[in-house]
N, C-alpha and C positions, 0 to 999 in steps of 0.2 A: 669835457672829454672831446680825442678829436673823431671825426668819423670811423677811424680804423677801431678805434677803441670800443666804440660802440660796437660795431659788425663786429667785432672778435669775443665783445660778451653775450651779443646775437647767438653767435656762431657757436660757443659753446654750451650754452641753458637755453636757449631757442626761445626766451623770453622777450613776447614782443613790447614790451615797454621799452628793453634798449633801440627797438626800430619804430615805435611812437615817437622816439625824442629826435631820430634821425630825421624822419619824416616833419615832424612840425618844423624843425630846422629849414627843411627844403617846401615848404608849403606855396610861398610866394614865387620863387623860383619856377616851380610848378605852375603855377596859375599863368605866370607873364608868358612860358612858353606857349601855355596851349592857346591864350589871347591871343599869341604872335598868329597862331595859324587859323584859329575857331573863327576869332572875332565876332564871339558873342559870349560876354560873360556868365550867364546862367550856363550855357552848353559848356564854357571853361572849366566851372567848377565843377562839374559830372564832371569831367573829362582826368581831372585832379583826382577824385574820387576813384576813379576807373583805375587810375593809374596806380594807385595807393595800393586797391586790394593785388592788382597785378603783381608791384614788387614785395607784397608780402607772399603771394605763392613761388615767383619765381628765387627770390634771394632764397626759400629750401633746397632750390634746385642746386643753383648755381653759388660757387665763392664767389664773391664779390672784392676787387683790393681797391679800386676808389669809385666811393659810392657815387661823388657828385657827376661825372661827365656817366657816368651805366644811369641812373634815372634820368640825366637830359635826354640821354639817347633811348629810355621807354619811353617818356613822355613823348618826344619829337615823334619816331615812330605811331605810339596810340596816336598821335593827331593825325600824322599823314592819313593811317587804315582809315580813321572817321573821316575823313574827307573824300578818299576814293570810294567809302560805302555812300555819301551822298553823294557823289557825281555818278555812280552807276559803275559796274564792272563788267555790264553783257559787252559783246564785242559788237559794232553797230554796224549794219551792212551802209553802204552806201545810199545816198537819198536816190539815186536811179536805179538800182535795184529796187527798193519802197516802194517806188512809184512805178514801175511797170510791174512790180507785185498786187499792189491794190488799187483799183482806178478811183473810189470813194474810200478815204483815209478814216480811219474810225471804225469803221462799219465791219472790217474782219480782223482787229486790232487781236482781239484774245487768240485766235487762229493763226493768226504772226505771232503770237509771243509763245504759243506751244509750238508752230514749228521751227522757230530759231532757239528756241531751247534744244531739242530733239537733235536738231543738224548739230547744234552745240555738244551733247552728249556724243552725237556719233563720232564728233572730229576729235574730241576728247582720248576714246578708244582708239583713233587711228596714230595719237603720237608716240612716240617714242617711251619706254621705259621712262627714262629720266627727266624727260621733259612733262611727261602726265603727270609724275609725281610730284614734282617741283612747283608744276602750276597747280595743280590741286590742293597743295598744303597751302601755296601763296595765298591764290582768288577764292578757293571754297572754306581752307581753317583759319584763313589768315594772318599765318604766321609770315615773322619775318625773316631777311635772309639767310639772317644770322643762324636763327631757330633752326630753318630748312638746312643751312650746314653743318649744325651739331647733329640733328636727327639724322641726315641721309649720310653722312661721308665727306661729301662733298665741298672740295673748298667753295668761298662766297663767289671767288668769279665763272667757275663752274654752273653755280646755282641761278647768278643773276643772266648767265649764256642760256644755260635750260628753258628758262620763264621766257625770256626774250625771244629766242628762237620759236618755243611754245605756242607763244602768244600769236607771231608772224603765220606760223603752221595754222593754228584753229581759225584765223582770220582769213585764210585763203581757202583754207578745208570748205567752211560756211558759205563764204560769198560764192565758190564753185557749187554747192549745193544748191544755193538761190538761185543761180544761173541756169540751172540743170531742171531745177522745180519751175518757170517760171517757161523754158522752152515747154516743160511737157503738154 
């Protein structure tokens, strides 16, 4: 059977055996993507797994009409999110703001990370409608653009203007706060 075929007997008995046989079809596929970006095969295959139970709650959501590039493009996606959650998402002040912040590095480490969360929440509240929201669904629920376009309204180049601008905003918002915290 070809893919459509299957999603179409999906799609009307919701019986996941016709998306078990899709799935094992796409297994290897699956795995070479998330190698491409993990580059560590035990983490690949969670990352396969991850991916698995994800298109089986989203393909309820969504029609789907060609399955093979909509999983490359979860998969690719689930990879990118798990690499930007191991690189970090806080916004990172400058190494001279750090350093005229704490003269012994280490030593008020937890009292930096609650007050650049804090400035973080306040800059949060000072953006925009659309851009709080945008970046909130982004970096806090971690969806993707796509996601954030069907939910908000908003077409994708809207969404990815919101985040971006956002982002510039809370990064300036913050580092003026450190500036301000660091005169007092």
């Amino acid at each position: 059977m070809t893919d459509q075929e299957l999603l179409a007997r999906y799609y009307s008995d919701h019986n996941t055996e016709w998306l078990g046989h899709l799935l094992q079809r796409y297994t290897l596929l699956l795995l070479g993507v998330c190698m491409k970006y993990i580059r560590n095969e035990e983490e690949a295959r969670d990352c396969v797994q991850q991916i698995f139970v994800k298109v089986i709650t989203e393909l309820s959501k969504y029609r789907v009409e060609y399955f093979k590039s909509w999983i490359y493009t979860i998969a690719r996606n689930h990879c990118l999110m798990k690499l930007r959650d191991q690189h970090g998402r806080q916004t990172q002040l400058s190494d001279s703001l750090l350093s005229a912040w704490d003269e012994e590095p280490g030593k008020n480490r937890h009292w930096e990370k609650e007050q650049l969360l804090q400035w973080m929440s306040q800059a949060l509240e000072e953006l925009g409608n659309e851009q709080k929201l945008c970046v909130t669904l982004f970096y806090l629920e971690k969806r993707t653009y796509q996601e954030i376009a069907s939910a908000t309204g908003y077409t994708l180049m809207q969404v990815k203007s919101y985040i971006q601008n956002g982002k510039r905003n809370l990064k300036l918002s913050i580092e003026k706060k450190a500036r301000e915290g660091i005169q007092k």
